[in-house]
C-alpha positions in Angstrom: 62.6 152.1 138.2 59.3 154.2 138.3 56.6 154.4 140.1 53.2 156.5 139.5 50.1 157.0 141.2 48.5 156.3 138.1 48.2 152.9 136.7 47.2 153.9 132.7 50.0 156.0 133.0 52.7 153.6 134.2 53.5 152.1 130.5 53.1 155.2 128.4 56.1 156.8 131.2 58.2 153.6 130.8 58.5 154.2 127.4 59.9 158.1 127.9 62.0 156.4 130.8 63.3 153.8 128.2 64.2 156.4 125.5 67.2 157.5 128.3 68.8 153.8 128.7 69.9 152.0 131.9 71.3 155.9 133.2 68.3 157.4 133.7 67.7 157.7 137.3 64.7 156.2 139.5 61.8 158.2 139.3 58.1 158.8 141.2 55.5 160.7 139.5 52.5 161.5 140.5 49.7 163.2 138.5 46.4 165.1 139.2 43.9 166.8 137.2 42.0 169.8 138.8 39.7 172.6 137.1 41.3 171.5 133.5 44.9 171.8 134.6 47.3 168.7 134.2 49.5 169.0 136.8 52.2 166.6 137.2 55.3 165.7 139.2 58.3 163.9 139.1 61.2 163.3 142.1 64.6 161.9 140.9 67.8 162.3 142.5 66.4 164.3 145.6 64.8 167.0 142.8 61.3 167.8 142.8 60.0 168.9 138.7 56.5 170.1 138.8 54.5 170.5 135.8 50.8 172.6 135.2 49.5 172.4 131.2 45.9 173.4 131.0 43.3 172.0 128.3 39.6 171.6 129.0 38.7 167.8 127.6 35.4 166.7 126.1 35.2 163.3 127.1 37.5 160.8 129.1 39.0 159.5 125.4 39.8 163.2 125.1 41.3 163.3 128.9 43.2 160.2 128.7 44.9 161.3 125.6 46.2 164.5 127.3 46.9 163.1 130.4 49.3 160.8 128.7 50.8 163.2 126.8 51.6 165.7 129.6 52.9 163.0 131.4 55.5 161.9 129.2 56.2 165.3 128.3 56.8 165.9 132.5 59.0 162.9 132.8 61.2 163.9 129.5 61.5 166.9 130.8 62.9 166.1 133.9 65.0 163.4 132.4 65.9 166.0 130.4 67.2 168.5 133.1 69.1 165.4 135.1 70.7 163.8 132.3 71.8 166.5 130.0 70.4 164.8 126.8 67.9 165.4 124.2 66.0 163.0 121.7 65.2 163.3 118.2 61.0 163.7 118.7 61.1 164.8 122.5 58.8 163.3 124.7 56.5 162.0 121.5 57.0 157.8 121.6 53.8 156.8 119.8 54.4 155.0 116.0 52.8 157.8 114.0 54.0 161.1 114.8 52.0 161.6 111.3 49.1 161.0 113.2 49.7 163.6 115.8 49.9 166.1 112.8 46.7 165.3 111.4 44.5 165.5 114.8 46.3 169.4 114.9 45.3 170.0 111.7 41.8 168.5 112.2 41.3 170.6 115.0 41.8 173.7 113.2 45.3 174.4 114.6 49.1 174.1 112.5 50.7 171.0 114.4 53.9 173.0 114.7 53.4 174.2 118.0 52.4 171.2 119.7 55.8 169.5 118.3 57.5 172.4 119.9 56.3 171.9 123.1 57.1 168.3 123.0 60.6 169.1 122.5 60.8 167.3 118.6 63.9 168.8 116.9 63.5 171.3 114.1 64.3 169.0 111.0 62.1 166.3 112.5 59.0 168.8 112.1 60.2 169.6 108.6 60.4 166.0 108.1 56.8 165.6 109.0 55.6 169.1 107.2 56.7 167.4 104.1 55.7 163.7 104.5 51.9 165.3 104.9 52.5 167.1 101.6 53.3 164.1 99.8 50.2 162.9 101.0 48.0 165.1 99.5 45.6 163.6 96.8 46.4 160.5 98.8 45.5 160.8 102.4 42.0 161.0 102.8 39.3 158.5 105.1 36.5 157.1 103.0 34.3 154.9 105.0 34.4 151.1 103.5 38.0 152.0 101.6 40.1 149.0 102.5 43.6 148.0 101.3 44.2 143.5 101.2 46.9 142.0 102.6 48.1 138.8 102.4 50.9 137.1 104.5 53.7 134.5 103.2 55.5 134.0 106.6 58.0 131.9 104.3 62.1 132.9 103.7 64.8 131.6 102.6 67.0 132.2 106.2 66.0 134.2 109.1 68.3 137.5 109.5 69.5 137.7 113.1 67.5 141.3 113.5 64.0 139.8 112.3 61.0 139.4 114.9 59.0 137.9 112.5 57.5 134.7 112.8 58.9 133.7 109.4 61.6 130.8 109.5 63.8 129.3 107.2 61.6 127.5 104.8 63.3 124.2 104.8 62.4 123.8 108.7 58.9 125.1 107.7 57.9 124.1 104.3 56.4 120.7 105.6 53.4 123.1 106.4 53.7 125.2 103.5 50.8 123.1 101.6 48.5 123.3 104.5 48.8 126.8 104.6 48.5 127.7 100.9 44.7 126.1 101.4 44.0 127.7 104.4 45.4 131.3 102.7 43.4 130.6 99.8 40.2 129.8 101.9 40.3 132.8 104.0 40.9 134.5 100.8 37.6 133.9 99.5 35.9 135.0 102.8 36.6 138.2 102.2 34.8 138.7 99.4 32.1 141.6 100.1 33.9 143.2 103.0 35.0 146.4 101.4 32.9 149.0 99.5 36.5 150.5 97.5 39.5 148.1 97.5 42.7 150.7 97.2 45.3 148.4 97.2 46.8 144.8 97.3 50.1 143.8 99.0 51.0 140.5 99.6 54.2 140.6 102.0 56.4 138.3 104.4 58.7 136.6 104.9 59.8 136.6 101.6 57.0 135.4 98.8 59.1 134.5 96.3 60.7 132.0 97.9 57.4 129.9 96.9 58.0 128.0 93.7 56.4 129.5 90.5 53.0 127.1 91.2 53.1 127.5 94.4 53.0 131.5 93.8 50.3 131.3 91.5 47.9 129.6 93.9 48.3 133.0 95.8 48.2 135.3 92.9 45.1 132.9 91.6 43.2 133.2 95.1 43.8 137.1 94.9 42.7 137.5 91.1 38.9 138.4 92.1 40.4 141.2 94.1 43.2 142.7 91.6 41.2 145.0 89.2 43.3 146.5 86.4 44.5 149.6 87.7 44.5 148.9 91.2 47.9 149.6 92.8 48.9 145.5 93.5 52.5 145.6 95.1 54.6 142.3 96.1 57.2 142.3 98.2 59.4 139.8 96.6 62.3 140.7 98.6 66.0 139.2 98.7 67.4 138.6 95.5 68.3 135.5 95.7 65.0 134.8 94.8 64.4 136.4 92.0 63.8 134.5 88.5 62.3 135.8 85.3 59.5 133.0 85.1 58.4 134.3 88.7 58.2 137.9 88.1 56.2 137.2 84.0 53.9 135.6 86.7 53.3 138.7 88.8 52.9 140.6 85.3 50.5 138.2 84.0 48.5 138.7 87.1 48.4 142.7 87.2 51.0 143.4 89.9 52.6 146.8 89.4 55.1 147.4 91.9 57.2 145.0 93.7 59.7 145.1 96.5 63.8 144.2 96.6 65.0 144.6 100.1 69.0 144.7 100.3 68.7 146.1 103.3 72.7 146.5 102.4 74.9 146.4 99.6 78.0 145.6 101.9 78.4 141.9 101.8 80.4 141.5 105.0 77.1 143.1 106.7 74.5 140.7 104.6 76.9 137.9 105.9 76.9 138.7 109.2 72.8 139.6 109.3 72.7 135.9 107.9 71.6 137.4 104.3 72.4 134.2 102.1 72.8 137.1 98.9 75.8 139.3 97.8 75.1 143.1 96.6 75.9 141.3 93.0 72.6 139.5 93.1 70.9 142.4 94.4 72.1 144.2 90.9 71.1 140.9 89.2 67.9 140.7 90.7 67.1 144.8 90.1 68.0 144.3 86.4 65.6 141.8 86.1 62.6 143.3 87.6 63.7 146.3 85.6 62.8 144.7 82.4 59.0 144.3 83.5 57.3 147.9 84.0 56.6 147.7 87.5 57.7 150.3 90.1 60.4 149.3 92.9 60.3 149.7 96.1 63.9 149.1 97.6 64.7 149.2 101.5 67.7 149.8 103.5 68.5 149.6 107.5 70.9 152.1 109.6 72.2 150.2 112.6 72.9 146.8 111.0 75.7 144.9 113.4 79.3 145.8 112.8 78.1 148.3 109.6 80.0 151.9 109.8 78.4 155.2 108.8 80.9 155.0 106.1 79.7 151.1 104.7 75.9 152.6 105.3 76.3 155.9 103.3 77.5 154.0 100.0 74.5 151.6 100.4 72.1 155.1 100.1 74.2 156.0 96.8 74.1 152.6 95.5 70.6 152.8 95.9 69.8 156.3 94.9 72.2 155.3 91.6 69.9 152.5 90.6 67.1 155.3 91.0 63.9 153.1 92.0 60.9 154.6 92.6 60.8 154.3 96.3 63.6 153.9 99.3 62.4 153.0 102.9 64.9 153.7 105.4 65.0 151.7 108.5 66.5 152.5 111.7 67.2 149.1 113.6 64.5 148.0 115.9 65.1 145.1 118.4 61.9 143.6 119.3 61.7 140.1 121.8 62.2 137.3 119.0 64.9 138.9 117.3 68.3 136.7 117.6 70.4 139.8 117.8 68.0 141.0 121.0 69.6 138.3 122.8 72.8 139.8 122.1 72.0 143.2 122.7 70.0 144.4 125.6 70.0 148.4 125.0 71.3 149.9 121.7 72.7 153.5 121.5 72.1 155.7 118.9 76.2 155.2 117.9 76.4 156.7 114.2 73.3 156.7 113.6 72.5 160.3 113.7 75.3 160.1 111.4 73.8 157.8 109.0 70.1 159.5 109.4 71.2 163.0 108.6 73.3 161.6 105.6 70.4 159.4 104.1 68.1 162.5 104.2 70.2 165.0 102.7 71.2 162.2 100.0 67.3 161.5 99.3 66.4 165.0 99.2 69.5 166.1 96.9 68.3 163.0 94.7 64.8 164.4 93.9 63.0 162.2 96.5 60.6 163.6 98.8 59.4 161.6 102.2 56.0 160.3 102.4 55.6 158.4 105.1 56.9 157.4 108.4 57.0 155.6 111.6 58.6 154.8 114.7 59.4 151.8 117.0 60.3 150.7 120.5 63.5 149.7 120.9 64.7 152.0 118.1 68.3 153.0 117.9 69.0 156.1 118.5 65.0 156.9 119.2 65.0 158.0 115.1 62.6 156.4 112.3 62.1 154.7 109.5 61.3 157.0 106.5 59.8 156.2 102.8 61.0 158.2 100.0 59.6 158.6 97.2 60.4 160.0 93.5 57.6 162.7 93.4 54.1 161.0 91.8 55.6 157.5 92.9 54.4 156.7 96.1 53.0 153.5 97.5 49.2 154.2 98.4 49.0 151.0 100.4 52.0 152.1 103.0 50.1 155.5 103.5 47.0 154.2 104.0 48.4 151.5 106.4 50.5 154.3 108.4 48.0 156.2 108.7 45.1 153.8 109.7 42.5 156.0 107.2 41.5 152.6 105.5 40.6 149.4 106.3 42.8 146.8 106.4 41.6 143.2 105.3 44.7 140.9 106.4 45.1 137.2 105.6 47.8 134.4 106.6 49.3 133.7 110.2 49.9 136.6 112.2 48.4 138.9 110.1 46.3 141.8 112.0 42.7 142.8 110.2 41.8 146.3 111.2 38.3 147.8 110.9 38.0 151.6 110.7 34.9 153.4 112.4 35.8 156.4 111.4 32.5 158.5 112.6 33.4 157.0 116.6 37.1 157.5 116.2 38.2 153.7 117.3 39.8 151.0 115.1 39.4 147.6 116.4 41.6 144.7 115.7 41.5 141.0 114.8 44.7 139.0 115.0 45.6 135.9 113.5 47.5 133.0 115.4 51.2 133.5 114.9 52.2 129.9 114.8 51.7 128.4 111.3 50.0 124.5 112.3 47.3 127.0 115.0 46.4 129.4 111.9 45.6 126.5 109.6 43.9 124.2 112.5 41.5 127.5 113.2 40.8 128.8 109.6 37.1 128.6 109.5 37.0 130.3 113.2 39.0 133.5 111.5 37.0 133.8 108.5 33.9 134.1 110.3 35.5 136.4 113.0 36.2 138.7 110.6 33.5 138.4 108.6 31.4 139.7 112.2 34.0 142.0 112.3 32.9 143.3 109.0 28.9 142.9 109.4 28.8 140.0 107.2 28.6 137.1 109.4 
């Protein structure tokens, strides 16, 4: 339990709190800010931490940033002390430690420091220091850039760690033809919303799991957006899939990168996650997509139930042997939804440092550099998931959406359009309705939500 006298700050401490698992100790904290000194403290166990950080704040969007920040850093601290461990980025829980890089940078200052202070381990900085080189040529804001997404919440079976609102298709597919008009319609709406479109990605669920017709309707509704040259990525996912006449379909509509996503290539693991594939098909299905020129994007996960370090580390050689273009590297994340977060209320990091520190030095010994990355709640271990990359190779449209420097124009159920105002510093959102039968009844609504969003109402 915690308590604060500080409502904002009550969720942003839970998270430090939850980093520590069911032993860390009940805590109060109480914070006050007096001639530009953050002065915080915590009581636990009959111990009193007291913390002072001074920096003078421009505005209350600069102060509450701080005052978060020296909070959590206060309570990891003194969970720190009392419990004897440490975390892989210290007290920092946001998603983009990236992010956090970048507003150092910005501000005239190397972000090493600050990642010091916040108690992030060595390699983790190095980690970072090398994803923002990666990014260079890349990374840059451009106001009315926008990347295009578009969501196929379709798959052939749902893996027991997924928290998506993707189903098994045959308990889903009586909607599938509803949706496909409704995708198509809000589609066309956003025509003229952009000023430079970067990128195209149309991800799941699992879009090839749409017949070959079915996946031309989508690739058909996209065509005014895919410009030769364009990066135009699709995640066609498991291999079992894949078929030749799908992926001559993709070609034939410019797509130059697509996803395979064995997330193992241990089949007792892929049967247990309820993967209905072998690692055979996931060779299969590579071969295949290897005979079109696009780029490959393949991901793996750390963490999966019942895998060992052992079973993990020859899925990073497999994958680093078959030499695509790009390898993502989840750690597991339970989020509410998942099956397996029914079954597991608090994971442990276990082997993962383990299998984290082995998929890095395998990637880097491999020629592949990191260039982007991102963090969840309910991460094992508190780690990350990384994207490597062979150097020149990287995938514009996960950088851009990492990074929130772009626009991002999202179709289909649940998707999440984000509008840049890069000159005030804010991003605001516009969310789609999760369930399938509430996105298509509400179609016309979201197109012209967004399209105020956007100015063009």
């Amino acid at each position: 339990m915690l308590t604060t006298n500080t409502e904002f700050l009550h969720a942003e401490l839970m998270d430090v709190v939850r980093l520590f698992g069911p032993d860390a100790p009940d805590l109060s904290h109480s914070f006050l800010y007096a001639e530009n000194n953050f002065i915080n403290t915590v009581i636990a166990e009959g111990r009193e931490f007291a913390y002072r950080d001074e920096y003078p704040c421009a505005d209350e969007l600069e102060f509450k940033r701080y005052a978060k920040r020296f909070a959590k850093l206060a309570v990891y601290n003194a969970l720190k002390t009392l419990t004897g461990k440490t975390m892989p980025w210290g007290a920092l829980t946001g998603i983009r430690p990236t992010k956090l890089a970048y507003g150092e940078r910005e501000q005239g200052r190397p972000f090493e420091p600050m990642f010091e202070k916040f108690g992030v381990a060595p390699e983790n900085i190095a980690l970072v220091g090398d994803v923002l080189a990666a990014q260079e040529g890349i990374y840059g804001r451009e106001e009315g850039a926008a990347d295009l997404y578009i969501g196929i919440p379709f798959c052939p079976s749902k893996c027991n760690y997924c928290s998506f609102i993707t189903a098994d298709i045959g308990k889903t597919e009586k909607h599938l033809e509803n949706y496909l008009a409704a995708l198509e319609k809000e589609i066309a709406g956003c025509a003229g919303l952009y000023k430079n479109l970067k990128s195209i990605y149309i991800g799941g669920g699992t879009p090839l799991v749409l017949h070959t017709e079915q996946l031309r309707r989508v690739l058909e509704a996209a065509e005014p957006f895919a410009r030769r040259g364009i990066e135009y990525t699709v995640e066609a996912g498991r291999p079992d899939v894949f078929t030749e006449e799908k992926l001559a379909l993709l070609q034939e509509y410019g797509v130059t990168r697509v996803c395979v996503n064995p997330q193992s290539f241990c089949n007792e693991t892929l049967e247990r996650i309820g993967r209905k594939h072998t690692a055979e098909d996931i060779y299969r299905a590579y071969e295949m997509a290897r005979r079109f020129p696009f780029e490959i994007n393949f991901d793996l996960i750390a963490g999966l139930t019942g895998e060992s370090a052992a079973q993990f580390e020859e899925s990073v050689d497999r994958a680093v042997a078959l030499t695509p273009e790009n390898i993502t590297v989840h750690t597991l994340c339970l989020k509410k939804g998942a099956r397996l977060k029914e079954e597991e209320s608090f994971l442990e990091g276990g082997d993962m440092a383990e299998m984290i520190a082995y998929a890095r030095s395998r990637l880097y010994a491999a020629g592949y550099v990191p260039y982007y990355l991102y963090r969840q709640k309910y991460m094992a271990g508190n780690f990350e998931n990384t994207g490597w990359t062979k150097p020149g190779k990287a995938c514009v449209y996960n950088i851009d959406v990492m990074e929130e420097i772009t626009d991002n124009i999202a179709c289909g159920a649940n998707a999440v359009t984000k509008k840049l105002f890069a000159g005030e510093g804010r991003i605001e959102r516009l969310g789609a309705p999760k369930d399938i039968p509430a996105y298509i009844a509400k179609i016309d609504k979201i197109i012209s939500d967004k399209r105020a969003l956007f100015g063009r109402a």
